[in-house]
C-alpha positions as CSV (number, residue, x, y, z in Angstrom):
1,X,-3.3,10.2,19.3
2,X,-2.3,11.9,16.3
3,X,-3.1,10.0,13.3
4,X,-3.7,10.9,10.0
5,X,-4.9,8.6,7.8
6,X,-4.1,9.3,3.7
7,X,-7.2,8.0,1.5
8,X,-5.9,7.7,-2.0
9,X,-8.0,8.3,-4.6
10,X,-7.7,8.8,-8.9
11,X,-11.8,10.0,-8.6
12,X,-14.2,12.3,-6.8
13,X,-15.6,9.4,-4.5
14,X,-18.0,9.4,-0.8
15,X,-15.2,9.6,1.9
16,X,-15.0,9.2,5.4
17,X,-15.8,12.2,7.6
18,X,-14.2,11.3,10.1
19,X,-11.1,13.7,10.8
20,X,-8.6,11.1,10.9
21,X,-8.8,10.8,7.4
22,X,-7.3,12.9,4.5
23,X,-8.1,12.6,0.7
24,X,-5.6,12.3,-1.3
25,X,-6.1,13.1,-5.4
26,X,-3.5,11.0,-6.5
27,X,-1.7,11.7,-9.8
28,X,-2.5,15.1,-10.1
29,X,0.9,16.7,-11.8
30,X,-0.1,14.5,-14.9
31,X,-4.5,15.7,-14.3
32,X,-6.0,19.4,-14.4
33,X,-8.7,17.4,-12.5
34,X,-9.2,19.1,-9.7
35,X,-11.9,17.2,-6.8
36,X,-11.2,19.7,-3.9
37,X,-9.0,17.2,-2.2
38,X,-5.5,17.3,-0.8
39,X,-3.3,16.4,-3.5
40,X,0.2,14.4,-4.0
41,X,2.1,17.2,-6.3
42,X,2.7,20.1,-3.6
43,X,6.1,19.8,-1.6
44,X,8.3,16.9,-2.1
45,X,6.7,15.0,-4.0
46,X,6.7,11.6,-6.7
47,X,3.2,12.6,-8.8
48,X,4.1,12.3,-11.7
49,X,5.2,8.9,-10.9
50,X,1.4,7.3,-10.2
51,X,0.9,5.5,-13.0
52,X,3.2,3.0,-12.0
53,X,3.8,3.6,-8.2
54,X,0.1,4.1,-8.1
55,X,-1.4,4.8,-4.4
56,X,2.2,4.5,-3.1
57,X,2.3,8.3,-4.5
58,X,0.3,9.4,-2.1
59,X,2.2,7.6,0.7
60,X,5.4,9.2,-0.5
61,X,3.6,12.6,-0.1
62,X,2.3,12.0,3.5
63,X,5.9,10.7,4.4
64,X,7.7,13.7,3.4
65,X,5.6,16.5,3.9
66,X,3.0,16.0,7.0
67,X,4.3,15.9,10.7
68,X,1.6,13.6,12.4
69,X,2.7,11.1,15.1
70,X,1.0,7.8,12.9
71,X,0.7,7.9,9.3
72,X,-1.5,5.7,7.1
73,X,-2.9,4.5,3.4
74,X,-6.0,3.6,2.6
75,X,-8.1,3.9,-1.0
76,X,-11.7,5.3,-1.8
77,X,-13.0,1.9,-1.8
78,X,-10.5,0.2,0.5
79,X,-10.8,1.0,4.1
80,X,-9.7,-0.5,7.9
81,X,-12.5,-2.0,9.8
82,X,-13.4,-3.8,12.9
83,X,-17.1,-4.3,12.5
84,X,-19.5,-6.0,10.5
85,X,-22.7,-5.1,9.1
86,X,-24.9,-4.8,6.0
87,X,-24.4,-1.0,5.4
88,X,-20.6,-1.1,4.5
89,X,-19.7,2.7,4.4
90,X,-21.0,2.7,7.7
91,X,-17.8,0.1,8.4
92,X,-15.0,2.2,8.2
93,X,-12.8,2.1,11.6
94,X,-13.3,4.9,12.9
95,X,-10.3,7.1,15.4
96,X,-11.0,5.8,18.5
97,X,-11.2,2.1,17.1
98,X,-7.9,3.2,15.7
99,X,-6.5,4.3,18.6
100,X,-7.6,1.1,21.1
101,X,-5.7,-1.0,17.8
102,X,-2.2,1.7,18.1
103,X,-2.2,1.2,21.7
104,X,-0.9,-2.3,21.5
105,X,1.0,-2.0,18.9
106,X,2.9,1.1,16.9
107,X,1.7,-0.9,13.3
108,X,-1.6,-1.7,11.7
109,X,-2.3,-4.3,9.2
110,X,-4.9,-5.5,7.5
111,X,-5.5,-9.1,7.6
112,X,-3.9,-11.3,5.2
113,X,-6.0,-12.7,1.7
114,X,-5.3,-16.5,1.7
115,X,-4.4,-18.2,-1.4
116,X,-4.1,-21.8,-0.1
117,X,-3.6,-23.3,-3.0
118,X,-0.7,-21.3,-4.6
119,X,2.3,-19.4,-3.3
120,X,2.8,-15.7,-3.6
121,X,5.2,-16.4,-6.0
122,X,3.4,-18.7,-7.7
123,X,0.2,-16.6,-7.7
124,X,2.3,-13.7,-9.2
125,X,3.8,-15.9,-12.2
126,X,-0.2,-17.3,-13.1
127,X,-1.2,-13.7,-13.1
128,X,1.2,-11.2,-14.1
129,X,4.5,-11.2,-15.4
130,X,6.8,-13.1,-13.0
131,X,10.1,-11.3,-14.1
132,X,8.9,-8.5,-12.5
133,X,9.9,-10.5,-9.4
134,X,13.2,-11.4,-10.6
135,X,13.8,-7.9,-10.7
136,X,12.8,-7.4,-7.5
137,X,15.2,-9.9,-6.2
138,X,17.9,-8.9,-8.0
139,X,17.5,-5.5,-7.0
140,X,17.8,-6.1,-3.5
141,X,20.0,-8.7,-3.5
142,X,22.1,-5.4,-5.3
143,X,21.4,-2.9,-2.5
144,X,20.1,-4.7,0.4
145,X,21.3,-8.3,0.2
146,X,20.5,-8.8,3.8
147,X,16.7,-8.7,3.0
148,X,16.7,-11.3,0.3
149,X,16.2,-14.7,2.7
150,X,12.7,-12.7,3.9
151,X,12.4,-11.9,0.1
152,X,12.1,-15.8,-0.6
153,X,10.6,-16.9,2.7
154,X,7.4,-14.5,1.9
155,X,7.6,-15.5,-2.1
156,X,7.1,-19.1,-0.3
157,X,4.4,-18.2,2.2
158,X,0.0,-18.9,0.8
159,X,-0.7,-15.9,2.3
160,X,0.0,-12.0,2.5
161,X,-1.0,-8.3,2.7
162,X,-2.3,-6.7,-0.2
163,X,-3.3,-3.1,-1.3
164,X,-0.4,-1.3,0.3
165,X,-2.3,-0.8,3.5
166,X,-0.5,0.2,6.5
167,X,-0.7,2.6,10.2
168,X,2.7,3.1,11.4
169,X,4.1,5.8,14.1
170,X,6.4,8.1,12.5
171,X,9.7,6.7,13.5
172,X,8.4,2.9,11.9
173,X,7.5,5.1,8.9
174,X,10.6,6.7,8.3
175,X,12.3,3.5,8.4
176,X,10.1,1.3,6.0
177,X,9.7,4.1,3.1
178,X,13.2,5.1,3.7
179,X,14.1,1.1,2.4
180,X,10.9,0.8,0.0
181,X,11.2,3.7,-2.1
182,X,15.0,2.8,-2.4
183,X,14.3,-0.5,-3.7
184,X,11.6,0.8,-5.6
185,X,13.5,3.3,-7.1
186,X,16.4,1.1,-8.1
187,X,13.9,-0.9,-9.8
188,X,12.7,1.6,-12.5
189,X,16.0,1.9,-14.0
190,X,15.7,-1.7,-15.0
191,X,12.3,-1.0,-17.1
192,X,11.8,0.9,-19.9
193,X,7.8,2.2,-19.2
194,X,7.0,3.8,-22.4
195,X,6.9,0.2,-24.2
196,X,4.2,-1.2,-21.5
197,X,0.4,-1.0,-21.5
198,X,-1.0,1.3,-18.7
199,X,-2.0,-1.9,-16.4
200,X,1.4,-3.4,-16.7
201,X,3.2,-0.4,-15.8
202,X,1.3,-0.4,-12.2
203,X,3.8,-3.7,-11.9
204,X,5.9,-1.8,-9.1
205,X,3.1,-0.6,-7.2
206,X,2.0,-4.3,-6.8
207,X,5.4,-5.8,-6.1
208,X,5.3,-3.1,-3.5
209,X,2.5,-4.9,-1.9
210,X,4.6,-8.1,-1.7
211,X,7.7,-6.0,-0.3
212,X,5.8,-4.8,2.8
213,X,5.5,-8.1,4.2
214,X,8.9,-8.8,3.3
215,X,10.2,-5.6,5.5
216,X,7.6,-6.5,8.3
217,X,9.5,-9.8,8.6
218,X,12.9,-8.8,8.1
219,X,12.8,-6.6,11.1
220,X,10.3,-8.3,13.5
221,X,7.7,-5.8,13.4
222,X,5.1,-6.0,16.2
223,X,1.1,-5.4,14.4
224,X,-2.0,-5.7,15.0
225,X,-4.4,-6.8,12.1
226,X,-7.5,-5.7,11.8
227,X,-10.2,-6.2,8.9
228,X,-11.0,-4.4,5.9
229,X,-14.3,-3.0,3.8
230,X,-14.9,-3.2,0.2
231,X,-16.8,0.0,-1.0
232,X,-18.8,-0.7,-4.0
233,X,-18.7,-4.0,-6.3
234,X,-15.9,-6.4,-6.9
235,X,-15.7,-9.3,-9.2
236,X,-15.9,-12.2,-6.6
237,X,-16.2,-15.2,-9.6
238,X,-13.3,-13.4,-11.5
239,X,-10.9,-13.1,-8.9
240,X,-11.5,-16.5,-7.6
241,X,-11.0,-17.8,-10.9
């Protein structure tokens, strides 16, 4: 199979040398940074719109200017795995893991993060600023009003996909960032970037996060799910918190 697999990344990090991979240096028409990698500025491109789309810049790239058969995002410390074991760079799915997950379905996920005790919606509104999702809402119900009853059922749901991780063959590509980067894009107009802080202007790249289940469910998308590996430390305590 032909996959390629997009690892974005704002930093000169370890990455998989496996050849299914591709770094990505995310960013880089607003960087002189330059870490060797393949970067998101060349071609069509949305670069200099990272710091709010964030990793979904990369994605953008890979969608409009590579050719494989199956497309994917990852990030430098985010990657698809099937395995466990102590050493977790030694986790990372590897192609013919991939390629045994592709041949029962044309999409990959990774496995949903559980909230249990709080809606998407609600989990959004106690941790960022929940207008952000009324402007998501009102933006499709503006441009794709057939999408906004698997807007709220999602909104509704203890549980979804976060990070923006996806495999999809081409054609399943094509269609999902044809609808995302519309909706995205629609968004912007709506905000006025200068006057936010540099963490609340990534707001679209997360609602994006929420949006891909919201498109897997609208059009009864067949996946698989498979795991996924940290790379390096996260604040358990915090997060749970």
């Amino acid at each position: 199979m032909d996959i390629k697999i997009l690892v974005a990344t704002h930093k000169k990090a370890q990455m998989p040398q496996d050849s299914m991979y591709l770094p990505v240096q995310v960013g880089k028409a607003l960087s002189s940074e330059d870490f060797g990698y393949a970067t998101d500025d060349t071609g069509d491109n949305i670069s200099a719109k990272n710091p709010y789309l964030c990793e979904l810049t990369a994605l953008y790239w890979g969608w409009k200017n590579l050719d494989n058969e199956y497309i994917g995002l990852a990030h430098y410390r985010r990657h698809f795995s099937c395995r466990f074991g102590r050493w977790k760079y030694n986790l990372i799915m590897t192609k013919p893991e991939m390629e045994r997950c592709l041949s029962k379905a044309d999409v990959v996920l990774p496995v949903k993060r559980y909230y249990f005790i709080e809606t998407l919606y609600s989990h959004y509104k106690h941790t960022h600023d929940v207008g952000h999702l009324e402007i998501a809402r009102e933006t499709i119900e503006r441009i794709c009003p057939e999408y906004v009853g698997s807007f709220d059922k999602v909104m509704d749901r203890r549980s979804g996909r976060m990070f923006n991780m996806m495999v999809m063959r081409r054609p399943i590509l094509n269609a999902y960032c044809e609808w995302l980067f519309k909706v995205l894009f629609a968004m912007e107009k709506d905000v006025d970037f200068k006057t936010l802080s540099p963490f609340d202007a990534r707001w679209p790249g997360r609602i994006a996060e929420l949006l891909l289940d919201v498109w897997i469910t609208h059009n009864k998308v067949k996946y698989v799910e498979t795991g996924m590996v940290m790379l390096g430390k996260e604040n358990f305590w915090a997060k749970l918190k």
